[in-house]
N, C-alpha and C positions, 0 to 999 in steps of 0.2 A: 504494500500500500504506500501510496505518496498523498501529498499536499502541497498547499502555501496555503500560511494563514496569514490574512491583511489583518490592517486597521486602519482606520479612516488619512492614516497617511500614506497608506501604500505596507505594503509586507513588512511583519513584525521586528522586534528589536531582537540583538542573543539574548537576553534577557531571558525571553517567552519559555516555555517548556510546553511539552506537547507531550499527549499519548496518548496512542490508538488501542483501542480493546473492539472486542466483537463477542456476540453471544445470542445463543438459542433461549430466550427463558420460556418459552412453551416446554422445552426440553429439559430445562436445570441446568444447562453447561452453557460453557465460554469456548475458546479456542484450543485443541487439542495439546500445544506446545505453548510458554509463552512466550512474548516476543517483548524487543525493546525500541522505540523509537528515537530515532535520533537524527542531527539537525546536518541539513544538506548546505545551502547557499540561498541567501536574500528570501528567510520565510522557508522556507524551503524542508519538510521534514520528509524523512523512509521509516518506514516501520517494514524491515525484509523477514520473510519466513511466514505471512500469515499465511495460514491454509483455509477456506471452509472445507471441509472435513464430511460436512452432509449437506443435503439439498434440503431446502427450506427455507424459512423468512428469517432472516441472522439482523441483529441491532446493532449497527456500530455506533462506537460511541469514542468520540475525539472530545481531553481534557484539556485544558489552555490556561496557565497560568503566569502570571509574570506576577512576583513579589506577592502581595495581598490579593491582589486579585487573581477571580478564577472564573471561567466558563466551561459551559461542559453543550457539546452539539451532538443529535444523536440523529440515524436517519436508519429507516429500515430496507433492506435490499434482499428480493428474494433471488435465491442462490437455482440455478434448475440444472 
């Protein structure tokens, strides 16, 4: 999985931290292995190794935090 995260100035500071997770809760699980995100260039993040593992509707869910603050994005994608 990749990204850029903006902000209303354009793609974030190094500051930001960022992490991608994904998960089945119809099912009770997350991603078979776990994975670590980490920071590319200008916003720029990878998260390498995810797998969906089975077919179905999977919730990803990308954290963002810089200092005190924090947001969290979540979108559902079915997997076939």
């Amino acid at each position: 999985m990749s990204g850029t995260v903006f902000d209303s100035n354009g793609p974030v500071s190094d500051e930001v931290r960022v992490h991608f997770d994904a998960g089945m809760p119809q099912h009770g699980h997350g991603l078979a292995i776990d994975v670590d995100t980490e920071r590319s260039v200008k916003g720029e993040f990878l998260t390498p190794g995810v797998r969906f593992h089975m077919k179905g509707r999977w919730l990803l869910t990308v954290d963002i935090a810089e200092g005190p603050h924090f947001e969290r994005a979540r979108a559902w994608v079915s997997v076939k």
